[in-house]
C-alpha angles and dihedrals in degrees: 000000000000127000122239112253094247092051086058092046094056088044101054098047091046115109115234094194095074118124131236103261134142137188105310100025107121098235130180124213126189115215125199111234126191116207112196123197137183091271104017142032115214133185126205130168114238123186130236115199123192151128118274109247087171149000108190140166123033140255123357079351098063122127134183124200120219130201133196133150116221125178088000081294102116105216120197125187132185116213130179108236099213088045111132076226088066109090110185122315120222122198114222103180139008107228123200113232138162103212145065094219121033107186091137084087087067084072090037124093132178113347097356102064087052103124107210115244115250098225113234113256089356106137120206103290113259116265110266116266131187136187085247092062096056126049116274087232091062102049096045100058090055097047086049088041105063124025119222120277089014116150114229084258091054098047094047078048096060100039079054096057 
């Protein structure tokens, strides 16, 4: 089947090279500028490092919104991810955040605007157990059981003597 004509435009113009990062995450984009003077046109690549308040809309029309506050001025810019302007975009830290949108750090200055690191390959901690909450029957059989440090063939070894 062949794909609409649209659908091959927008393929061929999407970056392949842009990393896996959501609302929260400190990114930094690097954005091409071009600095024109009297005699010469230059271009140099700045970057621009914040925290992502947004991501929104979906293949060659897709935007993210930056935020970082310099000087106590909070500066927020939009940029099109698939944009020619758009260098290469690096991701510094994974935030844990519990929204799609997070304009409340608009509102947010100093330590309340931190945003806490989701540790890489860390799951959700355990729920907290104690010996009071199982019997005292049960907890004492696996400590006597099994010595510390023992290895699974140790430890069949020493239920068989």
């Amino acid at each position: 089947m062949k794909q609409p004509l649209i659908a091959q435009f927008e393929a061929k113009h999407m970056k392949s090279d842009i990393p896996d990062f959501r609302p929260g995450d400190t990114i930094r984009v690097y954005v091409k500028i071009t600095e024109k003077s009297r005699d010469e046109e230059r271009t140099r690549v700045q970057p621009f490092e914040g925290v992502v308040l947004r991501r929104s809309g979906g293949g060659l029309n897709e935007i993210v919104t930056v935020r970082r506050v310099t000087y106590s001025v909070g500066v927020e810019r939009t940029f099109p991810l698939h944009a020619p302007v758009v260098d290469r975009i690096e991701v510094l830290r994974r935030g844990r955040v519990r929204r799609a949108r997070l304009y409340y750090l608009r509102g947010r200055s100093g330590r309340a605007s931190r945003i806490k690191e989701l540790r890489e390959g860390a799951s959700k901690p355990p729920e907290a157990e104690t010996d009071t909450d199982r019997p005292a029957a049960e907890a004492e059989p696996e400590a006597a059981a099994e010595p510390a440090g023992a290895t699974e063939e140790q430890a069949e070894a020493t239920k068989d003597d």
